[in-house]
C-alpha positions as CSV (number, residue, x, y, z in Angstrom):
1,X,-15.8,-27.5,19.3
2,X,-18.1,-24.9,19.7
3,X,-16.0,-23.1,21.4
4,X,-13.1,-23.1,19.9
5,X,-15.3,-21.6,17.1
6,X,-16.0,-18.3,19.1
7,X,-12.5,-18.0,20.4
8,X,-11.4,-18.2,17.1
9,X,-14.1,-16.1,15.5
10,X,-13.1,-13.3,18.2
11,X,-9.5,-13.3,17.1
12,X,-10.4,-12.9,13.8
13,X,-12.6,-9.8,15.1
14,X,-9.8,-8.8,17.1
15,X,-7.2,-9.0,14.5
16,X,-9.8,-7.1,12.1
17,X,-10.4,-4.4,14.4
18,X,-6.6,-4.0,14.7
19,X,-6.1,-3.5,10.9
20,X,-8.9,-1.1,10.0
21,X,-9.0,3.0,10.4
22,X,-11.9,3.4,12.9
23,X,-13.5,6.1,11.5
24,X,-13.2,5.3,7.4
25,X,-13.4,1.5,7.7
26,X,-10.7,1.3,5.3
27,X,-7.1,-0.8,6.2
28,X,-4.5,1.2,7.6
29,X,-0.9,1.8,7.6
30,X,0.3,-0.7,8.8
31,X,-1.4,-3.2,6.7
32,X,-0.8,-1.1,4.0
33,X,3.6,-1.7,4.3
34,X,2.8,-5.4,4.6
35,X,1.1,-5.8,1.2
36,X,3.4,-3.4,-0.8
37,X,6.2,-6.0,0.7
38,X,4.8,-9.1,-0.4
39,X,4.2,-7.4,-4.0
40,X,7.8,-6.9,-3.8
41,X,9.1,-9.6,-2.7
42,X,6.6,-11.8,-4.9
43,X,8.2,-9.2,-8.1
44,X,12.0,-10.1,-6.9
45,X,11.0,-14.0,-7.2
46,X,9.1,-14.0,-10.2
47,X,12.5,-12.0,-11.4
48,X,14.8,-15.0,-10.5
49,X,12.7,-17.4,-12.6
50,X,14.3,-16.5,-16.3
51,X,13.8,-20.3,-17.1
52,X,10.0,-19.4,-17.6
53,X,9.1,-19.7,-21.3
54,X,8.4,-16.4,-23.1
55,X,4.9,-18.1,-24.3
56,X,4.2,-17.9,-20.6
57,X,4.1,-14.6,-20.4
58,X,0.9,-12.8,-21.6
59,X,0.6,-9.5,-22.8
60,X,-2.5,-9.0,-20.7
61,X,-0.7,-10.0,-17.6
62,X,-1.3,-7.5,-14.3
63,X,0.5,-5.2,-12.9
64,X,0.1,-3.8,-9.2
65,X,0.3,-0.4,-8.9
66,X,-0.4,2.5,-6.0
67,X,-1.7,5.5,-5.7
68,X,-1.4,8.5,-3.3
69,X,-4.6,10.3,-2.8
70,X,-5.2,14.0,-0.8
71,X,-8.2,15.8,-0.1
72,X,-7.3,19.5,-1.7
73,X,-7.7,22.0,0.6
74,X,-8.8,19.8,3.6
75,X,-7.6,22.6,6.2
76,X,-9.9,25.0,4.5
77,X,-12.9,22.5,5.0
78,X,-12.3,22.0,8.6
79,X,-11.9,25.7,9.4
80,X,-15.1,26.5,7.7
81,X,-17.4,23.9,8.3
82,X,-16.2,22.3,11.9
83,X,-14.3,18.8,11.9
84,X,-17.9,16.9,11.7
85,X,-18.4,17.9,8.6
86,X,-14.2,17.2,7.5
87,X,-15.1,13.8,8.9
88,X,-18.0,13.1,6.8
89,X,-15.9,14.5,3.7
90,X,-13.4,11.8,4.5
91,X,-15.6,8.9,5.1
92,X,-17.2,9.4,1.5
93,X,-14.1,10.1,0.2
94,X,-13.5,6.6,1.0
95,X,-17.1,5.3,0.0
96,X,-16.4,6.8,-3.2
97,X,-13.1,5.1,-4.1
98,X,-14.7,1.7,-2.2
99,X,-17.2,1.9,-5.3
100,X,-15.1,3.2,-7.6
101,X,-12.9,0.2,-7.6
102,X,-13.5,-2.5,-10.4
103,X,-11.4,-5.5,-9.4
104,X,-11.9,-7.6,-6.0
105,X,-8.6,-7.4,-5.6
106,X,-8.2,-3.4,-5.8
107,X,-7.4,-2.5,-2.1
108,X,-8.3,1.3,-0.4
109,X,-6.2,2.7,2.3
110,X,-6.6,5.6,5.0
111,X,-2.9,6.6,5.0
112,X,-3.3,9.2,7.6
113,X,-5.1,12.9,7.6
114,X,-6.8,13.2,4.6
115,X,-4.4,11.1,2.7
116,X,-5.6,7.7,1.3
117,X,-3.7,5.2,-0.6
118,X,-5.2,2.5,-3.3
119,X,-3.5,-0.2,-5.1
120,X,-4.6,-1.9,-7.9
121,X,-4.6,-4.1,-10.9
122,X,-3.6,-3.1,-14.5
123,X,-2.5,-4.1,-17.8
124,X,-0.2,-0.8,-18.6
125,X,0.5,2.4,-17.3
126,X,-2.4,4.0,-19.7
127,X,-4.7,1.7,-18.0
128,X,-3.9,2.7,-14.5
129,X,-4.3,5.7,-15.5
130,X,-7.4,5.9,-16.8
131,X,-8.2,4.0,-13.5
132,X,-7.1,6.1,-10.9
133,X,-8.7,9.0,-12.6
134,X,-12.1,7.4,-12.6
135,X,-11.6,7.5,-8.8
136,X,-11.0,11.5,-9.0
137,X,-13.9,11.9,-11.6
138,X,-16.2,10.6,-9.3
139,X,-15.2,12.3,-6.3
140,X,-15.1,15.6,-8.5
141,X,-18.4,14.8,-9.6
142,X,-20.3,14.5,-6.2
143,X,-22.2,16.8,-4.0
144,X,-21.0,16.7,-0.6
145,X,-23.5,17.5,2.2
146,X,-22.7,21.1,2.9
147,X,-19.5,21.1,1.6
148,X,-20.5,20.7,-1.7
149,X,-17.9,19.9,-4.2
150,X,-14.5,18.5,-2.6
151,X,-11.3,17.5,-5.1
152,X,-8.7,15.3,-4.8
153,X,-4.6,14.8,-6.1
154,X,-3.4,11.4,-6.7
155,X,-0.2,10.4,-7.6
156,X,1.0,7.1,-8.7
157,X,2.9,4.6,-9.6
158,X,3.8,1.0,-10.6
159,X,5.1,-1.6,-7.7
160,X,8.2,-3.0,-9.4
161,X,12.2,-3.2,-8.5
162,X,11.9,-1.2,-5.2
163,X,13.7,-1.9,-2.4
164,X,10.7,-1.1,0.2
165,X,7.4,0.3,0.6
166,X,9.1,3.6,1.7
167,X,10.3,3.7,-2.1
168,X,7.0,3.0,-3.3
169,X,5.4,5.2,-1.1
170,X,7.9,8.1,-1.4
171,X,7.6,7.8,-5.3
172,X,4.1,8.4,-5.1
173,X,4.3,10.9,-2.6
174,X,6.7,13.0,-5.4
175,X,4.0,12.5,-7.5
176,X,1.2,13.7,-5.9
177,X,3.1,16.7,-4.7
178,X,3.9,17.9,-8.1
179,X,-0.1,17.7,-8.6
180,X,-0.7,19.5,-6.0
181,X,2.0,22.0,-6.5
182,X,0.8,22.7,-10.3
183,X,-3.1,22.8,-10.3
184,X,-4.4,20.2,-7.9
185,X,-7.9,18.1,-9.1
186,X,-5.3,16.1,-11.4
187,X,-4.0,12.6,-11.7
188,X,-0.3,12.2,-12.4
189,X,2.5,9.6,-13.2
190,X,5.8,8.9,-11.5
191,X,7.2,7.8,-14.4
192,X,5.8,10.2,-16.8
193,X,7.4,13.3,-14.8
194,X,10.5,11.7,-14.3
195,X,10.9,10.9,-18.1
196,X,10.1,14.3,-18.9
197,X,12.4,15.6,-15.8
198,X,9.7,17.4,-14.4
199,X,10.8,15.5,-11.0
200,X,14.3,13.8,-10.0
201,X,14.6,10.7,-8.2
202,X,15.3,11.1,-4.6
203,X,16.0,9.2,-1.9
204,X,12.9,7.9,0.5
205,X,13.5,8.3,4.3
206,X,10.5,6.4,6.5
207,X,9.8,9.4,9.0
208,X,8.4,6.9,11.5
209,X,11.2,5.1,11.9
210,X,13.0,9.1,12.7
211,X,10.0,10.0,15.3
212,X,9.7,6.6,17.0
213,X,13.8,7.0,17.8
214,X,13.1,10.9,18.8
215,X,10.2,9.6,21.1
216,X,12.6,7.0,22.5
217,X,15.4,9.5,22.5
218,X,13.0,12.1,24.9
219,X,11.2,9.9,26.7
């Protein structure tokens, strides 16, 4: 028995090891598309389910939302202070959004670069708001080694009707984008800039699915 404990405790290490970014810690891409699907999927069967009382339904039930995050001008910390110092800047990046979160539940990503991603738990879109701009506050608000003060963009938006965690992904991505395109250091809403047509809704292409076929394609 007591081996069967180890093997099993070192597949759980294994499969641990296998969802984590080795230098932040944080979950990775990967893991990140399977949890945006089972929020979606979990959304579309909830949505089948009209037989469910209205009583049922609370007015402080949670919503799932994500956000895209980016280091501003990451580049320009690399080139002056050497890729050490970029690497500390991203691991207390994600220290600071770790800590940041209130909710067990709230999740941190390292989407790639110096892009993160976080989902997490809210009542309204005010709410997450207010949340995922806590996490840029207190980024803002620290003194990095060296560095000294780093900022960050996030863009977001809530986890309802899409088809795939490209969609969800891609709508925070436009997002973000427009943040970083008109000010940076600033938390924005999908929704809000597509009410006020400040952004258009576009179709969402997954890019890896593009370079794994050019790979293929090559080699």
């Amino acid at each position: 028995m007591s081996g069967i404990l180890r093997v099993y405790s070192n597949y759980l290490t294994l499969i641990d090891k296998t969802q984590r970014d080795k230098l932040t810690g944080l979950f990775n891409r990967e893991t990140l598309d399977t949890e945006i699907t089972k929020v979606l999927m979990q959304g579309a069967t909830d949505s089948l389910h009209i037989e469910i009382e209205n009583d049922k339904r609370h007015s402080d039930d949670l919503s799932t939302w994500l956000g895209v995050v980016d280091i501003d001008h990451f580049k320009l910390i690399n080139d002056t202070y050497g890729h050490l110092y970029g690497d500390e800047v991203l691991i207390l990046v994600a220290r600071l959004m770790m800590r940041s979160c209130v909710r067990e539940d709230d999740l941190v990503y390292r989407y790639g670069g110096e892009e993160f991603v976080v989902m997490l738990k809210a009542t309204n879109e005010n709410s997450a708001m207010a949340a995922f701009d806590r996490l840029r506050q207190n980024v803002d608000k620290h003194e990095f080694p060296q560095v000294g003060n780093v900022a960050i963009s996030i863009g977001f938006v809530e986890v309802t009707g899409q088809q795939s965690a490209t969609d969800v992904i891609g709508m925070a991505d436009d997002a973000l984008y427009y943040a970083k395109d008109n000010g940076r250091n600033q938390t924005v809403s999908y929704k809000e800039l597509l009410d006020q047509g400040k952004i258009i809704m576009t179709e969402h292409v997954d890019n890896r699915d593009v370079d794994i076929f050019i790979d293929e394609v090559i080699f």
